[in-house]
C-alpha positions in Angstrom: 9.0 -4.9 -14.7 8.2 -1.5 -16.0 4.2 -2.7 -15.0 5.6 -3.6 -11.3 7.0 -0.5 -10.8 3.7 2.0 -12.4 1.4 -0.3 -10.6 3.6 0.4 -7.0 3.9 4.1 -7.8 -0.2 4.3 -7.7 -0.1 2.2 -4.7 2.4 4.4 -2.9 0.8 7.2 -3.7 -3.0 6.2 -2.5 -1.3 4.9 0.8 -0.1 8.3 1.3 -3.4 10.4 0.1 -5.0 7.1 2.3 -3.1 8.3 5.3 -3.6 12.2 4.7 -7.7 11.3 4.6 -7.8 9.3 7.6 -5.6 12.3 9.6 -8.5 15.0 8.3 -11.2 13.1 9.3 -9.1 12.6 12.9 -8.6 16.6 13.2 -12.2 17.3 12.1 -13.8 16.1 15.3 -10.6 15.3 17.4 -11.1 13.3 20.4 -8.4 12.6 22.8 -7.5 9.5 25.3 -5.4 7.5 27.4 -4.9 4.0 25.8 -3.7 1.1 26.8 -1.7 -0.8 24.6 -3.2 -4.7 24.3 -1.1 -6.3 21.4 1.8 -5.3 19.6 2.5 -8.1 16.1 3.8 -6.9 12.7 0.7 -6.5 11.2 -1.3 -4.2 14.2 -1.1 -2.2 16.8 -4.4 -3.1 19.3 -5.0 -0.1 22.0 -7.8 0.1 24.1 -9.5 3.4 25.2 -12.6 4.7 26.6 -14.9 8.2 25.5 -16.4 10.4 27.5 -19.4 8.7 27.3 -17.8 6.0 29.3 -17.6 3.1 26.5 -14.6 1.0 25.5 -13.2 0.5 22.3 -10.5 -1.7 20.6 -10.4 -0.9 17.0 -9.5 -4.0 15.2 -7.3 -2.7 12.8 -5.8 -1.2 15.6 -3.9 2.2 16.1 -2.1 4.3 13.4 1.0 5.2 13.7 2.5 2.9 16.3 6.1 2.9 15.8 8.0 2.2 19.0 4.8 0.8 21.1 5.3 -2.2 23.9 2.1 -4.1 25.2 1.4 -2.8 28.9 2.5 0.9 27.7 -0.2 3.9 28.3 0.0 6.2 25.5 -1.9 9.2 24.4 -4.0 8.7 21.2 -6.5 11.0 19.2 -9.7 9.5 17.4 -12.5 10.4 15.6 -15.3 11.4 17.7 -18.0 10.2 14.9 -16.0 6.9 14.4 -13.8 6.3 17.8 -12.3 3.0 15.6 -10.4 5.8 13.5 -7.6 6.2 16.2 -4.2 6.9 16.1 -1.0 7.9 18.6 -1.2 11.5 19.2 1.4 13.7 17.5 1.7 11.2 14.7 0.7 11.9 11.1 0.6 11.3 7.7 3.6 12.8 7.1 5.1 9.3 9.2 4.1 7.5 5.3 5.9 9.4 2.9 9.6 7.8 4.1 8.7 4.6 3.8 6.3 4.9 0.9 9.2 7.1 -0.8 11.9 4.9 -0.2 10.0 2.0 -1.2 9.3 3.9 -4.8 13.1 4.5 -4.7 14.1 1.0 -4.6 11.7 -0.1 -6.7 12.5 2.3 -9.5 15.9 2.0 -9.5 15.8 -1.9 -9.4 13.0 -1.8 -12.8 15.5 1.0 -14.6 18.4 -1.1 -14.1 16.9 -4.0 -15.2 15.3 -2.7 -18.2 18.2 -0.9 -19.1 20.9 -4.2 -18.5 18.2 -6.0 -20.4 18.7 -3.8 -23.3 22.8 -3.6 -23.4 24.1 -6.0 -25.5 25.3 -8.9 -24.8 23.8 -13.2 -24.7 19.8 -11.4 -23.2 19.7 -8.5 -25.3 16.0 -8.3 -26.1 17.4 -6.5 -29.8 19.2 -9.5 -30.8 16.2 -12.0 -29.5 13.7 -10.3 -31.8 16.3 -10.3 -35.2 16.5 -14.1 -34.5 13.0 -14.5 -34.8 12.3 -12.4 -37.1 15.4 -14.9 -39.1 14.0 -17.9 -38.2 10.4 -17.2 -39.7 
């Protein structure tokens, strides 16, 4: 359980230096649109937008950020220029990961602790008494 919860920690931790990354490579050459949202499911956000060079673009991992977006809706979204597939809502950041990501950790934590720690407690599972009886049986 411990292994769960190290192995999530990392995780959590690269989403959110994953997140801070993708946000400085937005501000480093910041374009800015309109976009029309195209798809909203639980796994993307699809906008589509066009640069001043007059092409389209739909990234297909869609937009970052897109909490509280409804298919039809027009909302404003910053990309970067050298990569206009690296888009996401204007006025979001990074800093929209660490909740989640923390609260995630949280739970995840305090569910491996608990575990480990009822697992040690005596009582008809505890690992202590498990190990003598092998140890007696050999």
């Amino acid at each position: 359980m411990l292994f769960i919860a190290v192995i999530t920690t990392l995780l959590g931790f690269l989403l959110v230096i994953a997140a801070g990354a993708e946000d400085s490579a937005i501000e480093s050459h910041t374009g800015r649109a309109d976009a029309e949202v195209l798809d909203v499911t639980a796994h993307r956000t699809l906008v589509r937008f066009q640069t001043p060079d007059g092409a389209e673009h739909v990234p297909n991992v869609g937009v970052l950020y897109p909490e509280a977006l409804e298919e039809g809706q027009v909302v404003r979204v910053e990309y970067d220029m050298r990569d206009p597939d690296l888009v996401r809502v204007a006025g979001r950041g990074a800093t929209l990961t660490f909740l989640p990501a923390f609260t995630t950790l949280f739970a995840v934590w305090t569910v491996s602790v608990g575990l480990v720690w009822w697992l040690r407690k005596p009582g008809p599972l505890h690992l202590r008494s498990l190990r003598a009886r092998r140890k007696l049986a050999v």
